[in-house]
VEXLO-763190 format. One record per residue (C-alpha): residue in one letter; x, y, z. Coordinates in pm, whole numbers. Last residue first. Example, Ala and Ser with C-alpha at 12.3 -4.5 7.8 and 13.67 -1.06 7.14 Angstrom:
BEGIN
S, 1367, -106, 714 .
A, 1230, -450, 780 .
***
This chain:
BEGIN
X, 992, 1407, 2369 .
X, 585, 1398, 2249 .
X, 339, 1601, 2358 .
X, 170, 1409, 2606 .
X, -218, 1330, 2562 .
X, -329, 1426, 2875 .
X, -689, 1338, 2772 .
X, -1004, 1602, 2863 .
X, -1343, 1478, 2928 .
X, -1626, 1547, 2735 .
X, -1751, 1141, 2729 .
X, -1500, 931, 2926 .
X, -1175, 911, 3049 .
X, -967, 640, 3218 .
X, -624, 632, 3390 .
X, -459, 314, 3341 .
X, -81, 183, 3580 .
X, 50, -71, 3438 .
X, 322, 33, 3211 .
X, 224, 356, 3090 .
X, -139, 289, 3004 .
X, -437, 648, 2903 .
X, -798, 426, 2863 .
X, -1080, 600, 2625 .
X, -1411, 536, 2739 .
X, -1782, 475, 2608 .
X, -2047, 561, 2380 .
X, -1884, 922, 2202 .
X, -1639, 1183, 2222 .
X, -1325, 1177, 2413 .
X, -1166, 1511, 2390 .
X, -750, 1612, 2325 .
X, -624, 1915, 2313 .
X, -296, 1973, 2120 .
X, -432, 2250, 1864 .
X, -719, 1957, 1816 .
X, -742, 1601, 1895 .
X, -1045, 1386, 1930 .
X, -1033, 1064, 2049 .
X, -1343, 849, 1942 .
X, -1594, 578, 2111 .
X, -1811, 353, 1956 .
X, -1582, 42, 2018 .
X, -1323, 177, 2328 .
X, -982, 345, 2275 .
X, -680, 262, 2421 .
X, -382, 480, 2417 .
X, -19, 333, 2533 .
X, 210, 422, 2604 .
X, 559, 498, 2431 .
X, 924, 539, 2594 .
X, 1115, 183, 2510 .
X, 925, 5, 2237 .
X, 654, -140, 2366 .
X, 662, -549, 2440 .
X, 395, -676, 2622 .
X, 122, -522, 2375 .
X, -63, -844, 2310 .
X, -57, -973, 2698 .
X, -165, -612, 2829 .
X, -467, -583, 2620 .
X, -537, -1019, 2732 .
X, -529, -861, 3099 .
X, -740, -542, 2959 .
X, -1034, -818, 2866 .
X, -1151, -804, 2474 .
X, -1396, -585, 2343 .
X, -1345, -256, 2562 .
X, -1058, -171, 2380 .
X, -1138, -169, 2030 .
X, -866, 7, 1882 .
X, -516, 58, 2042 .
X, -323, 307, 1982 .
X, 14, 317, 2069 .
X, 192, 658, 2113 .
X, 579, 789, 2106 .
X, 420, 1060, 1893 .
X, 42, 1104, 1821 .
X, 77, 1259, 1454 .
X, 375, 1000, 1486 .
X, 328, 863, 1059 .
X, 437, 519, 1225 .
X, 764, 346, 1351 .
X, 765, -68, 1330 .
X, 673, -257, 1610 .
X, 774, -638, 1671 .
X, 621, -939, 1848 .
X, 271, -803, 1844 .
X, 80, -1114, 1944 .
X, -267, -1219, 1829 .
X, -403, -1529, 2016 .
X, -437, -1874, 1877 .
X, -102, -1996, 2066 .
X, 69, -1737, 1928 .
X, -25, -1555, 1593 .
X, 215, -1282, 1490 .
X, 149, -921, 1489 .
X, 359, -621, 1354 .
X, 247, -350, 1540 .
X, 272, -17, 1452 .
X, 443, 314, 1607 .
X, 430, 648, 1698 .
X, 23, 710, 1665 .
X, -153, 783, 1331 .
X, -133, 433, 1220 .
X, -345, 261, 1473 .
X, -604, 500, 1444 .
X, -674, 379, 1049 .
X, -615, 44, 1194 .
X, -888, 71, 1391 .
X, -1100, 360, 1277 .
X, -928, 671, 1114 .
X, -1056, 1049, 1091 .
X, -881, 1329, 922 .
X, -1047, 1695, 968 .
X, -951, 2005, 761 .
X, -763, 2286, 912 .
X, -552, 2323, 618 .
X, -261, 2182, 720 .
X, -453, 1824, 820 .
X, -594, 1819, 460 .
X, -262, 1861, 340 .
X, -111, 1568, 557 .
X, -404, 1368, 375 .
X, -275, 1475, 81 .
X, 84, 1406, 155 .
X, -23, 1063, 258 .
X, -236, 1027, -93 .
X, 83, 1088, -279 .
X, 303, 876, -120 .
X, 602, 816, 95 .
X, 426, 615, 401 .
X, 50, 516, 224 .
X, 66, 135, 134 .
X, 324, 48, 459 .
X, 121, 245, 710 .
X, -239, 26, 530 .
X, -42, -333, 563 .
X, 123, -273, 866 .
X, -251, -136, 1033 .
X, -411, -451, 875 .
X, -853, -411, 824 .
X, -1013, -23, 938 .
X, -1176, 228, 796 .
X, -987, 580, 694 .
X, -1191, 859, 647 .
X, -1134, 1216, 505 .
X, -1303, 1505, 555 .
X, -1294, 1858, 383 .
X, -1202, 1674, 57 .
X, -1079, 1784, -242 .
X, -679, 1686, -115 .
X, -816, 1333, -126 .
X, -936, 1318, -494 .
X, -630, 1524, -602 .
X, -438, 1208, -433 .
X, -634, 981, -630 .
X, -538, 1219, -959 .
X, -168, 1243, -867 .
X, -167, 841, -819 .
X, 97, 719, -604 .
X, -160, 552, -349 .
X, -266, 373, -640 .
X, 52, 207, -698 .
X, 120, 170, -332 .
X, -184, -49, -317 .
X, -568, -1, -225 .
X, -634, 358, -313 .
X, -992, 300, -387 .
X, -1068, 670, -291 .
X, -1459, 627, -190 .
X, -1700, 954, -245 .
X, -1938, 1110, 35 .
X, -2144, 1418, -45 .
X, -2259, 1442, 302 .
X, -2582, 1500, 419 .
X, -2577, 1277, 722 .
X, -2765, 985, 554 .
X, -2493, 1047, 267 .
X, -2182, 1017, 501 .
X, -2345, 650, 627 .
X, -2434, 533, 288 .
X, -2103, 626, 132 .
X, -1885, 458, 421 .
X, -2113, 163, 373 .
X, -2038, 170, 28 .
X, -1620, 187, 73 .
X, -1643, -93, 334 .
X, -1825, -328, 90 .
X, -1588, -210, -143 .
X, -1291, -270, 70 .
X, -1398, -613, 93 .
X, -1519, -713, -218 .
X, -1180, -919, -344 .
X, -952, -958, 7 .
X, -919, -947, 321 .
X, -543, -811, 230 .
X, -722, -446, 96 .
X, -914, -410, 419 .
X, -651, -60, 544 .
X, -707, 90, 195 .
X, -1106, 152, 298 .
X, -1057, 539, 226 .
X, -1367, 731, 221 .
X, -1322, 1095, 112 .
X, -1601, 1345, 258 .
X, -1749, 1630, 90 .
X, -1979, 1849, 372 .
X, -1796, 2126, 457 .
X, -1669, 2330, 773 .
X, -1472, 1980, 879 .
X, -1536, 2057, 1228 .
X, -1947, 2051, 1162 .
X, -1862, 1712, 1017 .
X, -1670, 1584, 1257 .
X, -1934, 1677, 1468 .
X, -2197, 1480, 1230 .
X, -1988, 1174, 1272 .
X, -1977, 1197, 1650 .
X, -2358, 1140, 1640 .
X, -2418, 898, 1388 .
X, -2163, 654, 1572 .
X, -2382, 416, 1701 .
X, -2545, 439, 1396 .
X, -2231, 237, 1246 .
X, -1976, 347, 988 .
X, -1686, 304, 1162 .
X, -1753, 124, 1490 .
X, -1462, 60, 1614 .
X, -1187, 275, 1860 .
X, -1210, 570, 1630 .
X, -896, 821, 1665 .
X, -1030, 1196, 1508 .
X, -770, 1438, 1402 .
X, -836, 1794, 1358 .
X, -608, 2028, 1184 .
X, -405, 2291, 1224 .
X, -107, 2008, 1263 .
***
């Protein structure tokens, strides 16, 4: 990966994150930007779009000449001229919605290996939420228990983060409740938490925190936190 890959905790879209945006930007070394909102697909009719326009608006305040992908199913995510769509782009965006649903629509296709193109050729790929969640190792599946969100079983992931578990919005819920959700890793992974307004920046294996907030490094119970500037020890991989 020549490429740089940018992990957004929430906040896609947002002022807040005006200023991260633009360095993205600056990385990219262009200015046409691909909005993907595949990951809100199962919220269903208007909700991508809604995600897909603010996406617009944002890039376009920031100069950009910003363009959805409606790639919402497998069958569009097989489309050579979607994909083409992608591949154009010096910056592509995925918002956020289910991270099973989005890994499941893209894995094999098209659009994937375009966005794995983009990454080749030193482009920038940015995902929020569940557009993080699907870059690391694996994916929770989750299951309501007792009104709380449970991931009771993980499935494997596109591992541009391997043996990694992102998870988004970190500061908006307490760490115990973190902990309770993610219980049950897979053998080997941690886990990578990354706060609202706050992105994970990875380049040539180095790793930045940009933004409002903190990014939180968990094997088992023991968190190291970083903050603005601050270099990650993202491992490698084994």
């Amino acid at each position: 990966m020549s490429g740089i890959l940018a992990l957004v905790g929430a906040g896609e879209f947002l002022d807040t994150m005006t200023a991260v945006d633009q360095v993205l930007l600056e990385m990219a070394g262009g200015t046409r930007v691909a909005v993907l909102p595949t990951a809100a697909a199962p919220d269903g009719p208007g909700v991508p779009e809604r995600w897909a326009q603010m996406g617009i608006e944002h890039f376009k305040r920031l100069g950009a000449q910003a363009e959805a992908v409606m790639a919402l199913d497998r069958a569009n995510c097989s489309d050579p001229a979607l994909a083409d769509r992608v591949r154009a782009a010096d910056l592509v965006y995925f918002s956020g919605g289910k991270p099973d649903y989005l890994y499941n629509t893209l894995v094999g296709t098209a659009v994937w290996q375009a966005v794995k193109a983009i990454l080749d050729g030193g482009g920038v790929v940015a995902g929020c939420s569940a557009g993080a969640m699907i870059m690391g190792g694996y994916v929770p599946v989750f299951s309501m228990r007792m009104g709380l969100p449970r991931a009771d079983r993980w499935q494997r992931a596109f591992g541009l983060v391997p043996d990694a578990i992102i998870a988004p919005h970190y500061n908006q819920f307490p760490e115990l409740l973190s902990g309770l959700i993610f219980r049950h890793q897979p053998a080997g992974s941690f886990l990578i938490g990354i706060d609202a307004d706050t992105a994970l920046i990875g380049s040539n294996g180095r790793w930045t925190v940009m933004g409002a907030h903190r990014v939180s490094l968990r094997r088992g119970r023991r968190a190291v936190r970083f903050y603005a500037g601050e270099t990650v020890p993202i491992p490698s991989g084994s």
